[in-house]
C-alpha atoms as one frame of an Amber mdcrd trajectory, in Angstrom:
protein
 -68.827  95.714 345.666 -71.186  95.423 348.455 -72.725  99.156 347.113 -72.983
  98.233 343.764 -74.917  94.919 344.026 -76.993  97.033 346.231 -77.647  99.789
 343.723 -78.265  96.610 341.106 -80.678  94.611 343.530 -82.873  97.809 343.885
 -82.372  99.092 340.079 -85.298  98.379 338.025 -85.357  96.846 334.157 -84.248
 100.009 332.460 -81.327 101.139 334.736 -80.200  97.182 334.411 -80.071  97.316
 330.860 -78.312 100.769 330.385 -75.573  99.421 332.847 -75.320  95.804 330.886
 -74.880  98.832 327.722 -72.058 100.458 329.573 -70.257  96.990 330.263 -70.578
  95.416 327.300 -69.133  98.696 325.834 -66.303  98.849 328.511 -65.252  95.423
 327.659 -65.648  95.697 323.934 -63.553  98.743 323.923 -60.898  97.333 325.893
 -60.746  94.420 323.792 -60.055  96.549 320.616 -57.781  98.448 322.701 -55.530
  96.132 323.586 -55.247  94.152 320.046 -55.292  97.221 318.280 -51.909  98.349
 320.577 -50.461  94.984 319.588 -51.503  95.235 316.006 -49.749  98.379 315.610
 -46.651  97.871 317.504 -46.435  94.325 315.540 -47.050  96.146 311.994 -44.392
  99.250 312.577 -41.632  96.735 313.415 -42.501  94.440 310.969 -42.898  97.610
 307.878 -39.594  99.303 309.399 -37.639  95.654 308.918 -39.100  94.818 305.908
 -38.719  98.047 303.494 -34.373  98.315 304.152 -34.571  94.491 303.989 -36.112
  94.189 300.607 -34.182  97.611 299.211 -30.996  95.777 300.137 -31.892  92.751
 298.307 -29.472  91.918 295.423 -32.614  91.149 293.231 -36.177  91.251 293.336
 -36.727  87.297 293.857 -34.437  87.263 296.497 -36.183  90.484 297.890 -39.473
  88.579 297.844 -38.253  86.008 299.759 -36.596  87.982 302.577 -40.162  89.756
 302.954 -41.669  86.698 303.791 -39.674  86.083 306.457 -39.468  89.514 307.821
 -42.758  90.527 306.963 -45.057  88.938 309.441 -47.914  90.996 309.519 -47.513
  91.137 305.652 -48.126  94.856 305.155 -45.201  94.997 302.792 -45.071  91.804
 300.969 -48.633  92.422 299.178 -47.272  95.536 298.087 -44.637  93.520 295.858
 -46.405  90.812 294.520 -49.022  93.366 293.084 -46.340  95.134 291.190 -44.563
  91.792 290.998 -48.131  90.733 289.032 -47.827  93.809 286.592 -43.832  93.020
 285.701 -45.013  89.933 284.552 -46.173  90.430 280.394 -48.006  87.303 280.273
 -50.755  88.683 283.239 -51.399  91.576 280.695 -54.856  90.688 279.477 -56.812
  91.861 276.864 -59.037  93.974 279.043 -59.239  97.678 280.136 -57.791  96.687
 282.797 -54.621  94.813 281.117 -54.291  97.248 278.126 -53.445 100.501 280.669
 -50.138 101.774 280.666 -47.562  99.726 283.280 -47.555 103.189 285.352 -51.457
 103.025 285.496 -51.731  99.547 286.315 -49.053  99.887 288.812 -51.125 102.819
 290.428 -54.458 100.794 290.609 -52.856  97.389 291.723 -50.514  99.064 294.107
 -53.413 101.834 295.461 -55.702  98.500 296.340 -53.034  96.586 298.271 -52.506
  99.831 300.346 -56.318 100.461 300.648 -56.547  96.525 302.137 -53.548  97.620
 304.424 -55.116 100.366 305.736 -58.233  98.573 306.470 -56.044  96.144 308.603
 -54.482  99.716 310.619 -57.860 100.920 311.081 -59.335  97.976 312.619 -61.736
  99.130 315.559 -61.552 102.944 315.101 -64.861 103.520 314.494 -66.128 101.290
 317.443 -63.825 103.232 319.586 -65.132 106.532 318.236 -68.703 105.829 318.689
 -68.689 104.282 322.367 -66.192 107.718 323.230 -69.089 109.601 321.603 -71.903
 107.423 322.874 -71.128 106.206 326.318 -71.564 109.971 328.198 -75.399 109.843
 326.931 -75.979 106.772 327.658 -74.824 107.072 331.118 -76.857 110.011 331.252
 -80.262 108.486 329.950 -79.610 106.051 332.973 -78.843 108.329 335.299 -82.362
 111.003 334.006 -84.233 107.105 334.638 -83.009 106.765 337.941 -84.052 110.197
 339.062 -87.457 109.770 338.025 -87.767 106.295 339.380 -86.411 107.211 342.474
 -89.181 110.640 343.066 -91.733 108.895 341.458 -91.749 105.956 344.391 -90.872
 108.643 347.144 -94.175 110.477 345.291 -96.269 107.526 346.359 -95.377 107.355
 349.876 -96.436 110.652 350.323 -93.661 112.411 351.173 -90.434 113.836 349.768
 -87.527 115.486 351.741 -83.939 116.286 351.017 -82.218 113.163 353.211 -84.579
 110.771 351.224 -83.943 112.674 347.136 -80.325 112.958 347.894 -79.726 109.037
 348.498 -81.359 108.144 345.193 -80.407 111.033 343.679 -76.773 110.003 344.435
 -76.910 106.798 342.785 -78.623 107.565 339.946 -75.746 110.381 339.275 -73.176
 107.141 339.221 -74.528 106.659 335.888 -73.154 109.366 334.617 -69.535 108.716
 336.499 -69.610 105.061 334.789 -70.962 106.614 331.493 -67.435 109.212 331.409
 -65.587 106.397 332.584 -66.193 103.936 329.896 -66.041 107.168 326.893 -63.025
 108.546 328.465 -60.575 105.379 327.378 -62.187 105.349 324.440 -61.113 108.559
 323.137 -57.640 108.402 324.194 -57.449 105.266 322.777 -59.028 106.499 319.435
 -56.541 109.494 319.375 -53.506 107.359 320.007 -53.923 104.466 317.992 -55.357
 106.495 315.231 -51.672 108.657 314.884 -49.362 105.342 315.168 -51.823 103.693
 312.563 -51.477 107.313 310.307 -47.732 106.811 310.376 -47.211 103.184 309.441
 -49.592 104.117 306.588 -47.679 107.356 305.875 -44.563 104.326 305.454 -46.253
 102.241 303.307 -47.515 104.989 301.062 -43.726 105.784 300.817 -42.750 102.719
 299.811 -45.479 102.099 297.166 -44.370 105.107 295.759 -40.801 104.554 295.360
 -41.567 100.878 294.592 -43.546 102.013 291.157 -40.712 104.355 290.497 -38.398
 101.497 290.623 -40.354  98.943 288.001 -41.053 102.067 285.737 -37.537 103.094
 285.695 -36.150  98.728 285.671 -39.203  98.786 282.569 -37.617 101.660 280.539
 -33.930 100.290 281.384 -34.777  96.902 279.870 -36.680  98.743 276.961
């Protein structure tokens, strides 16, 4: 700690504000990091309760009403109440909208609840993907800064030799170690989250699908 309020007293504006950059980016990413994890955990248990708890349903009221007890990151539930909405003749109105087939009303209601779902999953990927992209350069620009500051004030006393570059040098080169370390997390973070939040989607695209085959086929039965 000592060393680094050292290397801060000494820093100048610029290398300041490029480390402020890297912590505020640290911090931001481990804040999406660590809700994101939660998120995702939280909506894969709650969409692999709630699909075999509403299939098993005797009927599609009572199904309703198990999801919203099951459901608590209501992923699934949405999904239902937007076909739920089309089942019902009287919501039919005399639009372009409400004239479609049931099949292509199903697909655009249905296709919308998963698109708000997936907005949910994705939460934070693209903050994570441009501080893992981001970060390295900007740990570099600070460390290119430091450099320069550091010759240009050995320049004007006149004198420059290796013991008194390589001190200077040295620090400013911890800019790029702090730059890799906050892009690093980032990435692995992006990469991880982004296959657990392709999978729960991959399970609700399932289920939407086999949830329109089941009012098409319940429509044509009571037809």
């Amino acid at each position: 700690m000592t060393v680094l309020w050292s290397h801060w007293v000494q820093a100048d504006g610029v290398s300041r504000l490029v480390a402020l950059v890297l912590l505020a980016m640290s911090v931001g990413s481990w804040v999406v990091i660590f809700f994101k994890a939660w998120l995702l955990v939280s909506a894969d248990r709650s969409v692999s309760q709630s699909v075999p708890v509403f299939w098993q349903a005797p009927d599609w009221t009572d199904g309703m009403l198990r999801l919203g007890l099951t459901d608590r990151q209501r992923l699934v539930l949405p999904l239902v109440e937007a076909a739920s909405a089309v089942r019902q003749p009287s919501l039919a109105l005399p639009t372009l909208g409400g004239q479609a087939h049931t099949g292509q009303r199903l697909t655009r209601v249905l296709r919308d609840a998963l698109v708000a779902a997936q907005h949910r999953l994705q939460f934070g990927q693209v903050w994570l993907a441009t501080v893992g992209a981001t970060a390295p350069f900007v740990g570099l620009l600070g460390t290119v800064w430091g450099i320069y500051h550091a010759l240009m004030a050995m320049a004007a006393e006149g004198q420059i030799t290796l013991d008194k570059v390589a001190g200077p040098v040295g620090e400013a080169l911890v800019m790029t170690a702090a730059g890799l370390a906050v892009a690093i997390p980032a990435v692995l973070a992006y990469n991880a989250l982004g296959r657990r939040a392709a999978r729960t989607e991959a399970a609700l695209d399932a289920f939407a699908h086999d949830l329109r085959e089941w009012v098409l086929q319940a429509e044509a039965a009571s037809a």
